[in-house]
C-alpha positions in Angstrom: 8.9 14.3 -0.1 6.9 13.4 3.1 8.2 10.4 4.8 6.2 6.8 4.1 5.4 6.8 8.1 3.9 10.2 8.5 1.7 9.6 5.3 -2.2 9.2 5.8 -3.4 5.7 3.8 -4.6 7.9 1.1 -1.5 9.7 0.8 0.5 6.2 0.3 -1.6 4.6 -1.8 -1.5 7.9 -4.3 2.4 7.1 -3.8 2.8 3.9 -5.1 -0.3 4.6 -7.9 2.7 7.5 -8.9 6.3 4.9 -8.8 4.4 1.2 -8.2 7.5 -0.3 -9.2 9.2 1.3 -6.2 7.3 -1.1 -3.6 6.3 -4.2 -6.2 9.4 -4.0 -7.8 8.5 -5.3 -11.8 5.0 -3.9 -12.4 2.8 -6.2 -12.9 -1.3 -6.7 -12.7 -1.1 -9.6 -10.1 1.9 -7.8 -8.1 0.0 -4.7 -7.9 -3.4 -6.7 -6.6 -1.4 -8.3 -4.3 -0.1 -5.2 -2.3 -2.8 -3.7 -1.1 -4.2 -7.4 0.1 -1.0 -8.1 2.0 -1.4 -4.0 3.4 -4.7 -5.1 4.6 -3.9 -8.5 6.4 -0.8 -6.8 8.0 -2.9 -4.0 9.1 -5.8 -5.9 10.7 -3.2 -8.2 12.2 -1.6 -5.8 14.1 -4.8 -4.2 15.6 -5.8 -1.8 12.6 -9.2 -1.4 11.2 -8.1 -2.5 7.9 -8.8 -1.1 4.3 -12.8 -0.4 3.8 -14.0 -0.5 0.5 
């Protein structure tokens, strides 16, 4: 399996739509709208162009 880091967004997202309890630990509708969300805020924090779409 490729490594979380060298994954392109598309990639990761596929990832966790495969095992979502892996990063949200229990599954849930809320938990799995949240992630993305927090992906988004941490990207554009740190200087990222965010999710589009």
């Amino acid at each position: 399996m490729t490594q979380l880091s060298e994954m392109s967004e598309r990639e990761y997202f596929a990832s966790v739509g495969h095992c979502p309890g892996m990063f949200v630990g229990k599954t849930s509708f809320h938990r799995l709208t949240a992630f993305p969300i927090g992906y988004d805020q941490h990207v554009l924090r740190h200087g990222g162009h965010g999710l589009a779409g």
